[in-house]
N, C-alpha and C positions, 0 to 999 in steps of 0.2 A: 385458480390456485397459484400457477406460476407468477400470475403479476403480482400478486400479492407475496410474496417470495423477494421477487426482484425491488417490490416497495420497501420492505424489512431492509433487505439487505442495503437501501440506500440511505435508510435513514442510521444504518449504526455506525455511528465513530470510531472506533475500534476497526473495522473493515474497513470504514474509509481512510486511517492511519497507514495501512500497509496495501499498498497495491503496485501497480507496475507504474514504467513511466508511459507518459504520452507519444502517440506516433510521429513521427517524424509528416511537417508541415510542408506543402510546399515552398522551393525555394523564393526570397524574396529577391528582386533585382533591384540595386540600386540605380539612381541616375546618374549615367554618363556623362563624365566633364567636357565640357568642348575646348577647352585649353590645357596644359600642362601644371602641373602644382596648383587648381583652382581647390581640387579636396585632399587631402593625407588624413593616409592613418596610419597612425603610432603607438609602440609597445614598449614593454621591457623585457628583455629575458636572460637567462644567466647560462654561462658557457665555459667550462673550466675555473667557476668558485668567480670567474669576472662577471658585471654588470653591464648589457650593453641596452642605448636607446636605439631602436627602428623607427625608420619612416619609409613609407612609401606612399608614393603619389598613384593616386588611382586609376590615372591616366596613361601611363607612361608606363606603370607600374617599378621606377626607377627607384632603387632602395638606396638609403642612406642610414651608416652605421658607425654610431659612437660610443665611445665606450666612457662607462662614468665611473671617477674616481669616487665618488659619494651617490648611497643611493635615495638622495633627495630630491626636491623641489625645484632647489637653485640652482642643480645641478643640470635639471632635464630641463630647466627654460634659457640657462646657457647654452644649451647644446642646439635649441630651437633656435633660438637668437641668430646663432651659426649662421645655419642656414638658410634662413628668411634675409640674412644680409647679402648669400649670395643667390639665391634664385626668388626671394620675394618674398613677400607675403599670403598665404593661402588664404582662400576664404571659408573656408570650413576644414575643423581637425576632428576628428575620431579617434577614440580612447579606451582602454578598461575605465575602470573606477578604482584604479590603484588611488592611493594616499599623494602618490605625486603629483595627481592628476584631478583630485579631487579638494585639492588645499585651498586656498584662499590666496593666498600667492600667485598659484596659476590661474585662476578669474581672474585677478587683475590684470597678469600679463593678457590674456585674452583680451579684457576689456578696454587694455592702454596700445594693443596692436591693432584691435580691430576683428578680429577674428573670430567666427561662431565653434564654442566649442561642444559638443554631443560625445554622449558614453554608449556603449554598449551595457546589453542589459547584464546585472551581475550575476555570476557563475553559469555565465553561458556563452563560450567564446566564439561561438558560431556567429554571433552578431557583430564580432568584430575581424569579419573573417580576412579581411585582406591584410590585414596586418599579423594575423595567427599565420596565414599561409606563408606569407613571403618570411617567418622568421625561421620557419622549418628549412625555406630553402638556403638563407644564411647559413643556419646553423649546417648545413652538410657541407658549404663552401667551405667554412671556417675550417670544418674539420679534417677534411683531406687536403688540403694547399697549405703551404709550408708558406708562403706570400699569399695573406688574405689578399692586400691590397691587388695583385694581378686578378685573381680571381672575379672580385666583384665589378673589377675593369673586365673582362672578360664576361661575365654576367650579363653588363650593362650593354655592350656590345653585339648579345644573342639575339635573332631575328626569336617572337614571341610567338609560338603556336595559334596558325590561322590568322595570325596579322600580316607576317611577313616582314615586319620590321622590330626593329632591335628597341631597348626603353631609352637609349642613346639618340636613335631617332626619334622618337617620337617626344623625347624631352625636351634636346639640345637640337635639334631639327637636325641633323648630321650624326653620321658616323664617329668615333673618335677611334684613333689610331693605335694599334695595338701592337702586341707583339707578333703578329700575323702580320704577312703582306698585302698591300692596298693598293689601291688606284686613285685617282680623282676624281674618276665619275662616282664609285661610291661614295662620294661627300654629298650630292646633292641633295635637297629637301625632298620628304614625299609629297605626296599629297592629301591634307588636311581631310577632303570630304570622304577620299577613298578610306582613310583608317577609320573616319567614327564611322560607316558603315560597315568596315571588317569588326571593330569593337563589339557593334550592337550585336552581329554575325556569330560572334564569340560567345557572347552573354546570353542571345538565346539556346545556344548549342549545350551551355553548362546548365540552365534551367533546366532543358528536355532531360538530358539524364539523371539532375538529380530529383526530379520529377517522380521519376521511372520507381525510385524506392520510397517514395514518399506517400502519405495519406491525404482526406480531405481536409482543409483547412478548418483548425480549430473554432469553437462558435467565439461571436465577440462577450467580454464580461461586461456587464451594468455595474455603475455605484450602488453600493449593499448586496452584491451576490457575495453570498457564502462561498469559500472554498474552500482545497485543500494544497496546503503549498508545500511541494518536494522539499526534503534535504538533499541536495546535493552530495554533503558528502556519504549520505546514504540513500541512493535513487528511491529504494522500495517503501521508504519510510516517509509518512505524509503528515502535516499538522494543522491544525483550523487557522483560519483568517477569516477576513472582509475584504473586499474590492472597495479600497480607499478614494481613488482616483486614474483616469489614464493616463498614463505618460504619454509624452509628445511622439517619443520614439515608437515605430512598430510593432505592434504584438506585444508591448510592456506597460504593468500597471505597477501601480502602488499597491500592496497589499496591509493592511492592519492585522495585526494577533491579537487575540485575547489578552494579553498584558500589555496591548496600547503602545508597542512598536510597531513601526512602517517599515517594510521591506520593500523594494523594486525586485521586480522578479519578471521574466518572458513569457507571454501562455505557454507556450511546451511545458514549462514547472507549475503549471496552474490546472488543478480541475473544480469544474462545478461540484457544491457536493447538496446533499437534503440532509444530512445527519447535525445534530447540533454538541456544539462544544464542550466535551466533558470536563469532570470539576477536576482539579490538580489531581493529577496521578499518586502525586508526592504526600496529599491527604487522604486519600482514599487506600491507597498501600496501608500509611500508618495505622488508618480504625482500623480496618481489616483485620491485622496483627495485633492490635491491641486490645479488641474489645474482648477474646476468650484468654489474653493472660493479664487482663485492668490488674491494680492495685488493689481495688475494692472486692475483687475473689479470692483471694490469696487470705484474710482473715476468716470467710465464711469456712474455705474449707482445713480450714490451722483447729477450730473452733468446735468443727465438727468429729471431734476424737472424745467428747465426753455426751455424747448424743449416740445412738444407735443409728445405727447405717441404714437406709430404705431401699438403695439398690445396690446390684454391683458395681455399677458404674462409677460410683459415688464413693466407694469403700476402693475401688482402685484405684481412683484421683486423690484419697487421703493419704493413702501407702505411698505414692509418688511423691509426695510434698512431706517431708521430714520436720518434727517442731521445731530440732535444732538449727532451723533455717529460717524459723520466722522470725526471732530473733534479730537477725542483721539479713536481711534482704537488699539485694544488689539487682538494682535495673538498668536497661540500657538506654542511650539517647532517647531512644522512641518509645520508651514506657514500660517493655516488656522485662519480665522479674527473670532473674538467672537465676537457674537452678542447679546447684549441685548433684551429682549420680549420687542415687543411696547405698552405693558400696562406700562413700568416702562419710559418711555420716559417724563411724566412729570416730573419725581424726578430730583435732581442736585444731582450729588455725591462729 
C-alpha cells in the first residue's frame, strides 16, 4: 500500500510543482594553476549606487578592481584590456552570464585575444565562487578604509591562510613595499613547488569541511529525462521541463519547457520527476470558472419564470438572477456574467 502511495504521489504534477530544494552536493575542486594569471574569474558588483569590475587570479588569488563609468560591454573589455597589457594574457576567464559577459562583443574580444571564455551556471553563484568570494572581501575593504587604494595594497601584501605567503608573492614573486617597515630579505622569491603543495593542502582542507554539511552527490540526467526545474526566485516552487542537452560545464544541463524554451540550469535546481506536464493553469482556471456562470445558462434560467419551478434549488437560482438584468448583461474578460445584488434591482441606471 505504501509504495503504491509513494507511486501516486510521484506521478502528480501539482506535488511535484511545490517541493523543497535539493541538498547540498559535495564540493567541486577546481584545478590548480601552476602559474600566476593562467585562470581569472571575474564579476561585477555595486557599492555605494558605483559600478565596479573584479578579477581575480586563481592562483595568487590577487584582486583587481575597476570601477566603470558605464555598465556595459565596452566598458568591461576596456577594463580587461587594462590589465592583460600589464600582467598578460590568461588562458581561461570565468564569469556570470551577465549581458556584458554574454554579448557578442565579448566572444570576439575572447576570440581576437585568444582566450577561453566559460560562465557559471545561471542563478547559482556558487559556481562562480572565487569571484563571489573575493568581492565580499572587497566590499568590506572598501567600506571601512577611507584609502581604498592602501587597503587593497595591504590586502595584497597579507600572508594567505595556510600558504604562508601573501597574493603579492605569489603573483609578483616578492613582497611590495608598504606602509609597514621591511627588510631585504623579505624581497626574496618563494618557492614555486612548496606553494602548489601548500595550495593543494588548502583545497583539500576546504573540501573536507564543506563536505562535513553536504549530501550524496546528485544522480547524472540523460537526454529526455523529465524534470522539475526550481524558480530561483521562489526555491519551493518547481516547473516541468526536459533534459535538452549537457553542458560542458559541471553539473549543468540545458533544460527545455514545455513552451520550447531552453534554460541552462545546475543539478542542485534539477529534480527527476514521473509526473507529466499539465495543460496551462491559465485554461484550466478559466473552464473551471466559466463553465457554471457560460453565457448559455443565463437564458435557461431568465426563461424559467413562466414555467413552474421542479426544485428548490432551481427556484433560488431564479430569485438570484433578476429579469431586469437580462436585458443588458455585463461579463468579464474571462466570460463570467456580473451580477448585480437584488437590493439594487429597483434602481434604473
Amino acid at each position: 500500500m505504501s509504495s503504491q502511495i509513494k507511486n501516486k504521489i510521484s506521478q502528480c504534477s501539482v506535488c511535484a510543482e511545490i517541493q523543497n530544494s535539493n541538498p547540498k552536493e559535495p564540493l567541486l575542486t577546481v584545478e590548480i594553476p601552476n602559474r600566476p594569471w593562467t585562470k581569472v574569474a571575474t564579476d561585477i558588483f555595486v557599492l555605494n549606487s558605483n559600478h565596479y569590475l573584479l578579477t581575480v587570479d586563481y592562483y595568487s588569488k590577487w584582486p583587481e578592481v575597476v570601477k566603470l563609468n558605464e555598465l556595459t560591454s565596452s566598458y568591461v573589455i576596456a577594463a580587461l584590456k587594462s590589465q592583460f597589457a600589464k600582467y598578460g594574457i590568461p588562458d581561461e576567464i570565468i564569469s556570470d552570464n551577465g549581458p556584458q559577459y554574454s554579448s557578442r562583443g565579448f566572444q570576439e574580444f575572447a576570440n581576437c585575444y585568444g582566450f577561453t571564455h566559460n560562465t557559471s551556471s545561471p542563478h547559482y553563484a556558487q559556481s562562480n565562487g572565487q569571484a563571489e568570494r573575493m568581492v565580499q572581501t572587497v566590499k568590506r575593504l572598501l567600506k571601512k578604509s577611507s584609502d581604498p587604494y592602501l587597503s587593497l595594497m595591504d590586502y595584497r601584501n597579507t600572508p594567505l591562510e595556510n600558504i604562508g605567503y601573501s597574493p603579492a608573492q605569489l603573483f609578483l614573486g616578492r613582497r611590495i613595499k608598504t606602509m609597514l617597515p621591511t627588510t631585504s630579505d623579505l624581497l626574496r622569491t618563494p618557492n614555486s613547488k612548496l606553494i602548489q603543495e601548500k595550495l593543494h593542502n588548502r583545497q583539500a582542507k576546504a573540501k573536507h569541511h564543506f563536505d562535513r554539511k553536504a549530501g550524496k552527490p546528485l544522480s547524472q540526467l540523460k537526454v529526455g529525462d523529465s524534470v522539475m526545474i526550481q524558480n530561483h526566485a521562489s526555491p519551493t516552487t518547481w516547473k516541468h521541463g526536459t533534459v535538452d542537452s549537457k553542458h560542458h560545464a559541471e553539473r549543468s544541463y540545458i533544460i527545455r519547457t514545455p513552451d520550447n524554451k531552453c534554460y541552462r540550469r545546475n543539478r542542485k535546481m534539477l529534480k527527476p520527476t514521473q509526473s507529466t506536464p499539465p495543460l496551462s493553469h491559465d485554461v484550466t482556471v478559466e473552464k473551471s470558472f466559466a463553465n457554471p456562470d457560460s453565457v448559455s445558462s443565463i437564458p435557461k434560467v431568465a426563461n424559467s419564470t413562466s414555467q413552474p419551478s421542479t426544485t428548490n434549488g432551481s427556484a433560488n437560482l431564479q430569485s438570484s438572477v433578476p429579469n431586469t438584468l437580462n436585458s443588458n448583461l455585463q461579463q468579464t474578460r474571462s466570460g463570467r456574467i456580473i451580477r448585480k445584488p437584488a437590493k439594487y434591482a429597483d434602481y434604473v441606471s
